[in-house]
N, C-alpha and C positions, 0 to 999 in steps of 0.2 A: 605191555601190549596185551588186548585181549585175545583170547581164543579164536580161532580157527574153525569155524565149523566145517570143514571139512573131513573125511576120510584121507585121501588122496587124491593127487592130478597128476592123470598122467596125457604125454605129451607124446605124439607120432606124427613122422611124414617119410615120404618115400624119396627115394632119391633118384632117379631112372636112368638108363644109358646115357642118354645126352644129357643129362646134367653131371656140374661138377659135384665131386662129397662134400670137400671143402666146403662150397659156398651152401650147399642145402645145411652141413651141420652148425655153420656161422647163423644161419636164418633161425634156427632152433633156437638155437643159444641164446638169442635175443629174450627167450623167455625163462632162462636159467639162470641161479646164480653161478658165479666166475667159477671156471674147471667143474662145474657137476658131470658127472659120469651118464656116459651114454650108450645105450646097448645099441648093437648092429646085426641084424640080421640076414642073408644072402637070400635072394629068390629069384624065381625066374616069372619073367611075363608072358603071354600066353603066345608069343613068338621064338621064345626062348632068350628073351633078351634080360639083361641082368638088370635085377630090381635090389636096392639096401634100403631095410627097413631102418629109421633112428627112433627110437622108442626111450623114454625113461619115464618110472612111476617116482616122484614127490610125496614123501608123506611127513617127509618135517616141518613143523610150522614156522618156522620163521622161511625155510626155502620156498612154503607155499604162499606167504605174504608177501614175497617178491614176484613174485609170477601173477599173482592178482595185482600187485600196484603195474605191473607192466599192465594188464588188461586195464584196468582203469584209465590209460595214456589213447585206448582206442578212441580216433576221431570220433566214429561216430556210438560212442557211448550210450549217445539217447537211445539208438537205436535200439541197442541190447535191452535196456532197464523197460524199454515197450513188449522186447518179444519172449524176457524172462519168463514166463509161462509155457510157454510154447520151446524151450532150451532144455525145460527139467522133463525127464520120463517119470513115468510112475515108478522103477527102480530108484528113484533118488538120486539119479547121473542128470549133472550138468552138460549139453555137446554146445561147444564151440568150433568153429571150424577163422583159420585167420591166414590170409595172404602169404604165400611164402617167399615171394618174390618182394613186397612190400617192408617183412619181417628181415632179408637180406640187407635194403639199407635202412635198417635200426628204426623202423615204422611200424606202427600196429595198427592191422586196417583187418574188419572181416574178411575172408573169403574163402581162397580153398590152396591147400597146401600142408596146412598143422592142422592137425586136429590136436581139439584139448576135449579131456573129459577126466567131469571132478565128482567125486562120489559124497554125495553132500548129508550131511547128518543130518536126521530127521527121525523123530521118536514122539511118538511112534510112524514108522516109516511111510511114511503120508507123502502124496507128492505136496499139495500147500504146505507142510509142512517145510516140506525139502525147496520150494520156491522161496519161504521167508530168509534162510536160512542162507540160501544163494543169496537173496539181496542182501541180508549183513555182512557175506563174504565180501562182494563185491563194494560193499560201503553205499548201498541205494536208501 
């Protein structure tokens, strides 16, 4: 397998009073491999209501080549490989944002729920650079 051009991906979504942990940390998972470790954070929202943060940062490369072949299963694919440009910052982060509730039953759909962001190699740190770099991650 070749290389990874990436640094890291890391992967966060919130989990609010009215939802369950359970099921938000099952929606995550969909984009990890089996049992990876997941940090949990405790916060409050701005009514004082309890907020858990699930965060984990991916920097191995075969765990981060599962998590992109999961992004690759998104329906609408084309979509992305159009707005890749507009995805990369001039820091060389990837943002993806994907459905959490979609993610729950074992589907990958853009939206809002997960946030992904992948810190993509690029030398010298160029955003086109860091664009190309994204599309060989992604297999475009």
């Amino acid at each position: 397998m070749g290389a990874v051009p990436l640094h890291y991906i890391d992967l966060r979504t919130f989990c609010y009073a009215t939802e369950d942990e359970g099921r938000v940390e099952q929606a995550l998972r969909q984009f990890l491999p089996e049992e990876y470790p997941i940090d949990r954070e405790t916060s409050k929202g701005h009514h004082g209501d309890r907020i858990i943060v699930l965060s984990t940062r991916v920097e191995n490369a075969d765990d981060m080549r599962f998590i992109l072949k999961r992004v690759t299963e998104l329906d609408e694919f084309d979509r992305l490989e159009r707005e890749l440009d507009d995805r990369v910052d001039e820091d060389c982060s990837l943002f993806l944002q994907f459905d959490k509730q979609a993610a729950y039953r074992g589907e990958v759909q853009l939206g809002r729920g997960i946030l992904f962001r992948a810190k993509v190699e690029a030398y010298p740190a160029r955003k086109e650079a860091a664009v190309e770099n994204a599309r060989q991650a992604l297999g475009v």
